[in-house]
MIDRENLO-48851 format. One line per 8 residues: their letters; for each residue x, z, y of N, C-alpha, C. Coordinates in Angstrom, 2 decimals, padded with zeros to 5 digits. Each point is the difference from the previous one (the first is absolute). Example, Ala and Ser with C-alpha at 12.3 -4.5 7.8 and 13.67 -1.06 7.14 Angstrom:
2
as	013.19,007.80,-005.69,-000.89,000.00,001.19,000.90,000.00,001.20  -000.35,-000.72,001.05,000.82,000.06,001.19,-000.77,000.73,001.09
% end
This chain:
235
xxxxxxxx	000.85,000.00,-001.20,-000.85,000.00,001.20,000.88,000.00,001.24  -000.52,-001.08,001.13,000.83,000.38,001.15,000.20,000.83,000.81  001.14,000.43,000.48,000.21,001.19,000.34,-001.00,-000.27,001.69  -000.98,001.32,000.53,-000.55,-000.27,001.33,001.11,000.11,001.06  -000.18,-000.37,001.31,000.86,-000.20,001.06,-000.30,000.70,000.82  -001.71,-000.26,000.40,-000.43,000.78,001.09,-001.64,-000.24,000.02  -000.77,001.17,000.25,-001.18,000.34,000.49,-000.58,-000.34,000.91  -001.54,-000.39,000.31,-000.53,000.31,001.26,-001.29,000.44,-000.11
xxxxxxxx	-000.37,001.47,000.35,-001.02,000.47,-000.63,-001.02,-000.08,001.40  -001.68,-000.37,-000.42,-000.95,000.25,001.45,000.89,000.01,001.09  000.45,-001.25,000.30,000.79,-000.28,000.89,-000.96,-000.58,001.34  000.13,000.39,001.34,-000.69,-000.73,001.26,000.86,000.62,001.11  -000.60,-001.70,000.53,001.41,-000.21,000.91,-001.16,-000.33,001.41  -000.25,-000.11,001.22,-000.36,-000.75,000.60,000.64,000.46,001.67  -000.01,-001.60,000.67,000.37,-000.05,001.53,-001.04,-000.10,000.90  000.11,000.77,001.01,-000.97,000.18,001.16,-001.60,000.19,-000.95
xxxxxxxx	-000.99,-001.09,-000.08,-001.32,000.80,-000.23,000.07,-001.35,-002.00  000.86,-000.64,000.20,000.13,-000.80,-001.40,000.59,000.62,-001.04  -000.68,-000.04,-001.56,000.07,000.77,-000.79,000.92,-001.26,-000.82  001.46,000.01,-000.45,000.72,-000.67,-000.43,-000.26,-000.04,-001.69  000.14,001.41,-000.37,000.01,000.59,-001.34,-000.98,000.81,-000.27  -000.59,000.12,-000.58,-001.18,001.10,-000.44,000.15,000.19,-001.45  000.58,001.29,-000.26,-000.12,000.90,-001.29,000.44,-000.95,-001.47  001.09,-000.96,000.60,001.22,-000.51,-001.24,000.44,000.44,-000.73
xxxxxxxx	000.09,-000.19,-000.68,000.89,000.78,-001.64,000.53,-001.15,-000.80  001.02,-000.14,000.13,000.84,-000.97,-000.53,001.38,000.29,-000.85  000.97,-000.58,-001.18,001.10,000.15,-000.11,000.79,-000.34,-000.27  001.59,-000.05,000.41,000.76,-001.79,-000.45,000.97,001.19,-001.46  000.56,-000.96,-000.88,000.68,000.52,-000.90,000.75,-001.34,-000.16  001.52,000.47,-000.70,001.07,-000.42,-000.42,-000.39,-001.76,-000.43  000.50,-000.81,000.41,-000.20,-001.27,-000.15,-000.86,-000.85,000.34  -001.38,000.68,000.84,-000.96,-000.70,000.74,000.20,-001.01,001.30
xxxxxxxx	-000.68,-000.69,-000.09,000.09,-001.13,000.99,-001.20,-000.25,000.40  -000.33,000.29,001.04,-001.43,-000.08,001.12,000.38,-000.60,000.80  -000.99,-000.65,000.59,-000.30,-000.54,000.81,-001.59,000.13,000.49  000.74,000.20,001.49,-001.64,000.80,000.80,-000.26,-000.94,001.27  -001.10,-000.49,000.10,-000.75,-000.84,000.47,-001.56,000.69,000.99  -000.10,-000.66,000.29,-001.45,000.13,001.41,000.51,-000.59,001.17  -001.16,000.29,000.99,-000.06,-000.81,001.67,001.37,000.89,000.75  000.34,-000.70,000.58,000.51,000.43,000.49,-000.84,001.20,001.24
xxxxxxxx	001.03,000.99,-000.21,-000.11,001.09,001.29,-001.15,001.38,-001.48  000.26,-000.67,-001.24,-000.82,001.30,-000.93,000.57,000.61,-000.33  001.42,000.13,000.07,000.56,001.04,-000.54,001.07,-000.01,-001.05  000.57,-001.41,-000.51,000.66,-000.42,-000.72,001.44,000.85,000.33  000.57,-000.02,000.87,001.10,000.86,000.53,-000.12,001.05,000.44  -000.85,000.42,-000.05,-000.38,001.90,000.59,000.12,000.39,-001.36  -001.08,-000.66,-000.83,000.39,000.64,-001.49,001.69,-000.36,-000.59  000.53,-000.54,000.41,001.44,-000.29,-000.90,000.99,001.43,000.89
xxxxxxxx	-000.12,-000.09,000.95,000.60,001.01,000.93,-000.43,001.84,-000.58  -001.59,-000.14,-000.05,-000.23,001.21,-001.10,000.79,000.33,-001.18  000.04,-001.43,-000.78,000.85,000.70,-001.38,001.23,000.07,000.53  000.64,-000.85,000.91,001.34,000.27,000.02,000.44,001.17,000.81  -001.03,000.60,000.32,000.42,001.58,000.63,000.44,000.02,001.89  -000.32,-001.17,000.22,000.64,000.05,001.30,-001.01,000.00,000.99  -000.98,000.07,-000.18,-001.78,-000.15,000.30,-000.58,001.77,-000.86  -000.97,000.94,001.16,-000.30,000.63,-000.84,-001.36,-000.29,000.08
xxxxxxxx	-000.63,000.36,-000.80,-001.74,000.02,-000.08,-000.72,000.48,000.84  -001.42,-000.15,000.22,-000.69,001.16,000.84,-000.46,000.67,-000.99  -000.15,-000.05,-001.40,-000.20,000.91,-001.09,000.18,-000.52,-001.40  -000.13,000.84,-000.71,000.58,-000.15,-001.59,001.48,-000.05,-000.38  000.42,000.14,-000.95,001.03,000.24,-000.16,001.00,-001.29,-000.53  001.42,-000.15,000.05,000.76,-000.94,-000.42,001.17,001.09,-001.32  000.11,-000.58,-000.86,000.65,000.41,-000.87,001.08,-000.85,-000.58  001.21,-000.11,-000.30,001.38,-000.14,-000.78,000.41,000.11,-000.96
xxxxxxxx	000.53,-000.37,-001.11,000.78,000.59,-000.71,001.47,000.71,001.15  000.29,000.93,-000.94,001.26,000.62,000.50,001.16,-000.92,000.72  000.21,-000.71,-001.36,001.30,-000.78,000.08,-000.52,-001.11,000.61  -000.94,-000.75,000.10,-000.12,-001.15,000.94,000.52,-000.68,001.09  000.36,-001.11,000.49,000.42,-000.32,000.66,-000.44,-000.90,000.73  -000.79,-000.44,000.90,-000.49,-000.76,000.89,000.31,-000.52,001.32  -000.47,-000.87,-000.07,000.91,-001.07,001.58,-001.10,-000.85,000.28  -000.45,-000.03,001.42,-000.61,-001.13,000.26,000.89,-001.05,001.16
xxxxxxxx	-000.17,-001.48,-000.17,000.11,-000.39,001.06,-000.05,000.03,001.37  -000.81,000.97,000.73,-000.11,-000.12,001.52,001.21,001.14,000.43  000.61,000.70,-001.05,000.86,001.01,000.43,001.07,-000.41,001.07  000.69,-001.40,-000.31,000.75,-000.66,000.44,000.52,000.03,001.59  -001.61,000.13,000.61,000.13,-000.40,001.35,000.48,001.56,000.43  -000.11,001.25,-000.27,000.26,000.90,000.64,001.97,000.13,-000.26  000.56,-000.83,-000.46,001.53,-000.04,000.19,000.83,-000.12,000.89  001.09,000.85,-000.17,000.82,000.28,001.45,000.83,-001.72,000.63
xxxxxxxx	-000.83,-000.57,000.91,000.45,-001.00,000.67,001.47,-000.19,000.28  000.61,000.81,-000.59,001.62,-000.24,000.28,001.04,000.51,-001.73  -000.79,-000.24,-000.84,000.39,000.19,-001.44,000.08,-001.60,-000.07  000.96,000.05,-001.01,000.39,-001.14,-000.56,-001.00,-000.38,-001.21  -000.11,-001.43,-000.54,-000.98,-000.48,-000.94,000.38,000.81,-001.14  001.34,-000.05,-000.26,000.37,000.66,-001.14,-000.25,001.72,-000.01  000.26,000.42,000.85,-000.56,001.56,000.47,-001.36,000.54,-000.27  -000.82,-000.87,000.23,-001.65,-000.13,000.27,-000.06,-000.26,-001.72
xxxxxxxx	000.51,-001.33,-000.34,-000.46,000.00,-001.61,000.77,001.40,-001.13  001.14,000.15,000.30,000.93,000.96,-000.89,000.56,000.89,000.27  -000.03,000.56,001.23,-000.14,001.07,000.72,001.60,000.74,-000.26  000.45,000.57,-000.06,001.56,000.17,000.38,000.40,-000.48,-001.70  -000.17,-000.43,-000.91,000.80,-000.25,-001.16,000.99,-000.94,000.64  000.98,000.00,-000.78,001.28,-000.65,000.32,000.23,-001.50,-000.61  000.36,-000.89,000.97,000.05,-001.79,-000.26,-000.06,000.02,-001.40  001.48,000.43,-000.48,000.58,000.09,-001.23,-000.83,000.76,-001.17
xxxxxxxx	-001.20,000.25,000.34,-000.56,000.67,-001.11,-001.37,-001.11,-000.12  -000.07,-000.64,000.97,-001.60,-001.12,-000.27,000.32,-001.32,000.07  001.28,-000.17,000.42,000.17,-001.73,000.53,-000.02,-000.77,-001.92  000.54,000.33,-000.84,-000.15,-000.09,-000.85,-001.37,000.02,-001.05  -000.78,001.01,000.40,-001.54,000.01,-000.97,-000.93,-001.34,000.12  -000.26,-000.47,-001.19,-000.59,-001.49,000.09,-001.59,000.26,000.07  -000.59,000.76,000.51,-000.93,000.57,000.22,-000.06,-000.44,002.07  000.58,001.32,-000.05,000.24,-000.76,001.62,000.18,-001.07,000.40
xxxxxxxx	001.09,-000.94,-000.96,000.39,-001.23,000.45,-001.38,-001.16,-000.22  -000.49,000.27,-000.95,-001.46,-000.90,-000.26,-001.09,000.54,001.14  000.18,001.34,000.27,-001.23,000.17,001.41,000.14,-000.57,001.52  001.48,000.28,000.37,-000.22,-001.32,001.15,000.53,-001.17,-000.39  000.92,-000.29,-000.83,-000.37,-001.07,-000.34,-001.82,-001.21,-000.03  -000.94,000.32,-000.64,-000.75,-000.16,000.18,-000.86,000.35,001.21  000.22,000.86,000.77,-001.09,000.33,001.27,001.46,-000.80,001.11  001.05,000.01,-000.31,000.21,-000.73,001.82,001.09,-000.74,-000.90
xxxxxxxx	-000.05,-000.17,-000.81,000.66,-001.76,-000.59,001.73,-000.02,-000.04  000.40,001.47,-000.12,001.49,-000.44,000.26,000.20,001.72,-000.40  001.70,000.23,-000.08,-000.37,001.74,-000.52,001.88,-000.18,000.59  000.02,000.44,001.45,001.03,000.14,000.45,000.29,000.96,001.56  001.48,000.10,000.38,-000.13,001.58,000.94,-000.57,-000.57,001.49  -000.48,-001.09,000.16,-000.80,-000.28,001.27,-000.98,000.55,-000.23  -000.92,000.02,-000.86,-001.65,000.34,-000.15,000.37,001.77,-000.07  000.40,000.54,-000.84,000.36,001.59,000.02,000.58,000.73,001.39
xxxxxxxx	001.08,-000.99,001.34,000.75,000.45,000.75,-001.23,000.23,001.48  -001.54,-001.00,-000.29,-000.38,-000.50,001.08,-000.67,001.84,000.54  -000.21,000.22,000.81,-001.11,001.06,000.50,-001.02,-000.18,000.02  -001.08,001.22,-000.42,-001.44,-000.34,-000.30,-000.51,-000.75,001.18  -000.07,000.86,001.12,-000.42,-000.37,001.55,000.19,-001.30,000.13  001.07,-001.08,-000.10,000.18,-001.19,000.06,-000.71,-000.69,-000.51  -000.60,000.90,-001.39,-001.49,-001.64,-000.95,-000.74,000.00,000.48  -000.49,-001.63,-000.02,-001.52,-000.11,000.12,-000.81,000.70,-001.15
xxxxxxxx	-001.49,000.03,000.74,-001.29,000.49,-000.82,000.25,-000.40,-001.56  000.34,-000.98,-000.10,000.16,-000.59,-001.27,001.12,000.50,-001.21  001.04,-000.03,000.70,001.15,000.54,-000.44,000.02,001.39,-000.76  -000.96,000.65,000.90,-000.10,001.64,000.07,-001.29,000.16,-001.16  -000.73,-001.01,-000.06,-000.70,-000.10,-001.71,000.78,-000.06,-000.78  001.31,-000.83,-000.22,000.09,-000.55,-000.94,001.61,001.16,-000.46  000.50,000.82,000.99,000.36,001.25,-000.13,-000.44,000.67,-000.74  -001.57,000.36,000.72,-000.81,000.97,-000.44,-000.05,000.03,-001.20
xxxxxxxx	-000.50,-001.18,-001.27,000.29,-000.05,-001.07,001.09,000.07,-000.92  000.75,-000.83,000.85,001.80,000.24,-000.71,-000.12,001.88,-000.66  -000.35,000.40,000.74,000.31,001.70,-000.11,-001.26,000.38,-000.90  -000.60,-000.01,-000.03,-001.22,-000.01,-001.35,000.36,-000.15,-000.93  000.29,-001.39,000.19,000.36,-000.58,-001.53,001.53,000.05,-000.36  000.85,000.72,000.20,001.59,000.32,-000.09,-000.30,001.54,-000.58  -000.74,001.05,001.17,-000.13,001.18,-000.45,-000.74,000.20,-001.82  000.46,000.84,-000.62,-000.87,000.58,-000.99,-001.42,000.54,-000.19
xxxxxxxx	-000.92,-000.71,000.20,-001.36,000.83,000.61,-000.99,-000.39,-001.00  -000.97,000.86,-000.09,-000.71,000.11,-000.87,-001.55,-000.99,000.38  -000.39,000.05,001.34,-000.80,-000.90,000.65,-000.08,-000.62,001.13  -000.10,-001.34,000.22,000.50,-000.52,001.15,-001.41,-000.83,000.87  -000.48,000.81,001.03,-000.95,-000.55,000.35,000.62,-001.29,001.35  -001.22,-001.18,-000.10,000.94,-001.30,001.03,-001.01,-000.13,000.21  000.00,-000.32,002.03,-001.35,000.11,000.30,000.53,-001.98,000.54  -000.63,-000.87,-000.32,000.29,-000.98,000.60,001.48,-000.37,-000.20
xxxxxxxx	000.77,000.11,-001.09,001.20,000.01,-000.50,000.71,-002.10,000.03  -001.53,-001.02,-000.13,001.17,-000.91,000.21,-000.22,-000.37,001.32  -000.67,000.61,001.06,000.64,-000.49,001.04,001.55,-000.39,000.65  000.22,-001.11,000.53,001.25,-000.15,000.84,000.67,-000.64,-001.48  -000.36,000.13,-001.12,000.71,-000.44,-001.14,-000.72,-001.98,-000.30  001.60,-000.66,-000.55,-000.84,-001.22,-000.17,-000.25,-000.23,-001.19  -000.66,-001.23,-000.67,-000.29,-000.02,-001.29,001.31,000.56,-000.90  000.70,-000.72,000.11,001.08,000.58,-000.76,000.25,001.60,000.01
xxxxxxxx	-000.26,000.72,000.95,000.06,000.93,-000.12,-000.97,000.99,-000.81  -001.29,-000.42,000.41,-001.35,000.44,-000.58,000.53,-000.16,-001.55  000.33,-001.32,-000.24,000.21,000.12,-001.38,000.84,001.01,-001.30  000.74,-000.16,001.30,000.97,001.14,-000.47,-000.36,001.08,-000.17  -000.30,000.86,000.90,-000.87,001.48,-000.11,-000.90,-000.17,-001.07  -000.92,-000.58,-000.14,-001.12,000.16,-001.21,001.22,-000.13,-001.20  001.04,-000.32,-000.07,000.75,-000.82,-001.29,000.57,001.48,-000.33  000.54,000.79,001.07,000.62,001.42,000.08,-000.35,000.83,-000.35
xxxxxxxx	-001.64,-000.01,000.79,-000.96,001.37,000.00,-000.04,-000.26,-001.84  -000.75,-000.98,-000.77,-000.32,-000.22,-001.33,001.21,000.45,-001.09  001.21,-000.17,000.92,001.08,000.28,-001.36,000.24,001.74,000.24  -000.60,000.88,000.99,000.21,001.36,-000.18,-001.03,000.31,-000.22  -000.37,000.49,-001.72,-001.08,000.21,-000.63,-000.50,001.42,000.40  000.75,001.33,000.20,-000.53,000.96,-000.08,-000.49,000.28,001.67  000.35,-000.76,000.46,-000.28,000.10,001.94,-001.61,000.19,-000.07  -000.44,000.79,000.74,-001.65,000.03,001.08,-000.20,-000.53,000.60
xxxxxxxx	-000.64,-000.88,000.47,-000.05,-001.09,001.37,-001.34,-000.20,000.16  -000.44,000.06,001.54,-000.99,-000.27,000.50,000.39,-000.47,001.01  -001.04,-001.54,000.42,000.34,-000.99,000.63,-001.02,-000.01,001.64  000.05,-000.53,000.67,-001.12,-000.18,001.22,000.51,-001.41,000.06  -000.82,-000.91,000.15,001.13,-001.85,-000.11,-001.91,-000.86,000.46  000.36,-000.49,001.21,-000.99,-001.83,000.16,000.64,-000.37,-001.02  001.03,000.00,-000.66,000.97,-001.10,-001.09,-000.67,-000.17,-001.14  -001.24,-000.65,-000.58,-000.76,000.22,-000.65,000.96,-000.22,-001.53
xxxxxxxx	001.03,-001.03,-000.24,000.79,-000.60,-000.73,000.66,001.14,-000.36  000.84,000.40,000.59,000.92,001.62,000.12,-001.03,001.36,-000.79  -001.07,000.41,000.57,-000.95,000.41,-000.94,-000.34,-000.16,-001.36  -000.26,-001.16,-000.19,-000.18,-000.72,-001.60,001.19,000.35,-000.89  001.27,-000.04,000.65,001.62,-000.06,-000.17,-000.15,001.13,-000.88  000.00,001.04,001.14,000.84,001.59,-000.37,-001.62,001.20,-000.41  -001.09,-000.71,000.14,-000.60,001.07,-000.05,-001.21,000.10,-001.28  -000.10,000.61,-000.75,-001.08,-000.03,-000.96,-001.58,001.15,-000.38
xxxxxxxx	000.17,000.90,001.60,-001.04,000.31,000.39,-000.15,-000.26,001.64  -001.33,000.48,000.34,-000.81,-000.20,001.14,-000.33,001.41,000.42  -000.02,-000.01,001.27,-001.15,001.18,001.00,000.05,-000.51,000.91  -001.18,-000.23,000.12,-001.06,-000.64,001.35,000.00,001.37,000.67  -000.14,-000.06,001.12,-000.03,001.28,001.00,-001.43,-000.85,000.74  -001.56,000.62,-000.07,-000.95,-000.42,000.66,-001.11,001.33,000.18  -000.10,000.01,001.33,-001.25,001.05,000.18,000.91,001.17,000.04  000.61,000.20,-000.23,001.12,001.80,000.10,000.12,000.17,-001.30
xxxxxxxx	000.06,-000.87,-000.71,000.00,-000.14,-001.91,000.89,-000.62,000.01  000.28,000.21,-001.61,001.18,-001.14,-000.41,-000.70,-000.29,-001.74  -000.34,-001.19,000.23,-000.02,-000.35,-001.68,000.68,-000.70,-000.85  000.09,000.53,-001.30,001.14,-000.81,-000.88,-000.37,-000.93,-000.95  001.12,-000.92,-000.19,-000.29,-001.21,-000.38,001.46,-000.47,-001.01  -000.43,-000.20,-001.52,001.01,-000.83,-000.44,000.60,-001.07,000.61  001.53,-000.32,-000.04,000.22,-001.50,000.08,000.41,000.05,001.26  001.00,-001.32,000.39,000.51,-000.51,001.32,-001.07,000.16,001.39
xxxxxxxx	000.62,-001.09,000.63,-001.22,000.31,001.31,-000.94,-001.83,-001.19  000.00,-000.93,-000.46,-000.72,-001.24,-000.50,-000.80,000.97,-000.62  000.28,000.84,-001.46,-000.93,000.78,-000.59,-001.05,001.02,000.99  000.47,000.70,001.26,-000.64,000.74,000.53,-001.64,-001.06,000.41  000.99,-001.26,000.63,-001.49,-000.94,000.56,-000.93,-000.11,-001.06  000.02,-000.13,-001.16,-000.60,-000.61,-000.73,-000.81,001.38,-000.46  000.81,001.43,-000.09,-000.90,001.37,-000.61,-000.92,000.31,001.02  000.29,-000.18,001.38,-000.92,000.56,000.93,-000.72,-000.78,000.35
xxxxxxxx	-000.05,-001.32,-000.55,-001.41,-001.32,000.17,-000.86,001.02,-001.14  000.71,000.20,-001.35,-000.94,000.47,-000.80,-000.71,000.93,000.25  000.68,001.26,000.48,-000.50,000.55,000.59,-001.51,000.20,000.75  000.45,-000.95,000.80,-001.32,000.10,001.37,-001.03,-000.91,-000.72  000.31,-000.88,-001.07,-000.76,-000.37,-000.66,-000.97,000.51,-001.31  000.26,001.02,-000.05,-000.44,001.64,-001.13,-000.90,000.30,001.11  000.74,000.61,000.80,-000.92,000.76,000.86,-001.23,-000.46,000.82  000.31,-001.75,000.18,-001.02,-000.77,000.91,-001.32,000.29,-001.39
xxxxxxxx	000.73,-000.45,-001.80,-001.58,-000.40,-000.35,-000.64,001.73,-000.61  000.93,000.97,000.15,-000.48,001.69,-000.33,-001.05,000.20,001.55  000.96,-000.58,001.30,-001.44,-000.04,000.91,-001.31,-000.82,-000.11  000.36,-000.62,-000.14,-001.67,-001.47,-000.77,-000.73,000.61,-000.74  000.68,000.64,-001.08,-000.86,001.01,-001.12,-000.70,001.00,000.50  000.62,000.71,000.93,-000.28,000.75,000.48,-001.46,000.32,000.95  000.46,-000.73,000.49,-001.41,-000.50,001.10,-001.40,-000.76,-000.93  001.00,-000.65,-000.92,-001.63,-000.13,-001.05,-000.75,000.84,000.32
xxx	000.91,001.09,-000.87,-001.10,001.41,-000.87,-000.55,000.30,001.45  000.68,000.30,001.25,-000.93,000.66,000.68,-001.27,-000.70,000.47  000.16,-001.60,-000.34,-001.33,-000.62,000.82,-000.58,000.02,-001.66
% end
């Protein structure tokens, strides 16, 4: 059985008089791959920010395993504008202890196409918006972590790149990942469940985001002819 990661018990979240979350209970475990979907402005990233602890609730509780380890993408931007790329991704370890790991060398390699001391020497402050995504991940996916939430992860990335990440995320089997992605392709890729975030709910759904379209046609299509029936009996 997979080992759990993290909790979210009667969870609600809401801004000014809008109710984001209402009374969620959700939980990711060891090797899951979600992908969470709705309109934009429902809550797709308020809830990823909940599990990843950096967001607190207006009630219910969030729970961990002990040893867990979690990282989300938006962490990135709060980095000291005058740390080096390599600083920001590996934090004081020494050249001579990472320039060598083919781990590292396949992560920027693939996110900025080259794996040499220009890209490590540059200062954060100096990247563009783009750059500072594609950082952001470098360090996710280099660190040891148990779940890696990406809110909009192939932005600023080009096909080749997109490709790559889904090719990455798939070969680290025991990773957690939950996705936020327009990338409907990228979805299909890396993810083999669903949560729709609608109404301050979240419902679950086997399958990529193609399988999600096709369960929640069924869906509303149960429920359209249980209403038809319905209204029989009462007339």
């Amino acid at each position: 059985m997979a080992r759990n990661v993290v909790n979210i018990e009667e969870v609600s979240k809401a801004f000014d008089v809008k109710e984001l979350l209402i009374a969620v209970s959700l939980g990711v475990s060891e090797g899951d791959r979600i992908g969470i979907v709705g309109r934009n402005g429902s809550g797709k990233s308020t809830l990823m920010k909940i599990i990843a602890g950096v967001e607190s609730p207006d009630m219910g509780r969030v729970t961990k395993s002990n040893s867990a380890r979690i990282g989300i993408l938006s962490q990135v931007d709060f980095e000291n504008p005058e740390s080096t790329v390599g600083e920001v991704v590996l934090g004081d370890t020494a050249k001579h202890e990472w320039a060598s790991e083919p781990n590292i060398r396949e992560v920027f390699t693939g996110l900025f196409g080259s794996f040499d001391d220009h890209i490590f020497d540059r200062k954060f402050g100096q990247l563009s918006g783009g750059e500072r995504r594609r950082v952001g991940l470098a360090k996710l996916l280099i660190n040891e972590l148990d779940l890696i939430l990406l809110d909009e992860p192939t932005n600023h990335l080009d096909v080749e790149g997109v490709a790559w990440l889904a090719s990455y995320i798939n070969s680290r089997k025991g990773l957690a990942v939950t996705v936020v992605t327009h990338d409907r392709w990228f979805l299909d890729a890396v993810t083999d469940r669903t949560w729709e975030v609608v109404g301050g709910k979240v419902e679950e759904y086997d399958g990529g985001y193609s399988a999600f379209v096709l369960a929640k046609a069924e869906r509303a299509r149960q429920t359209s002819v249980m209403d038809q029936r319905r209204n029989m009996l009462i007339k």
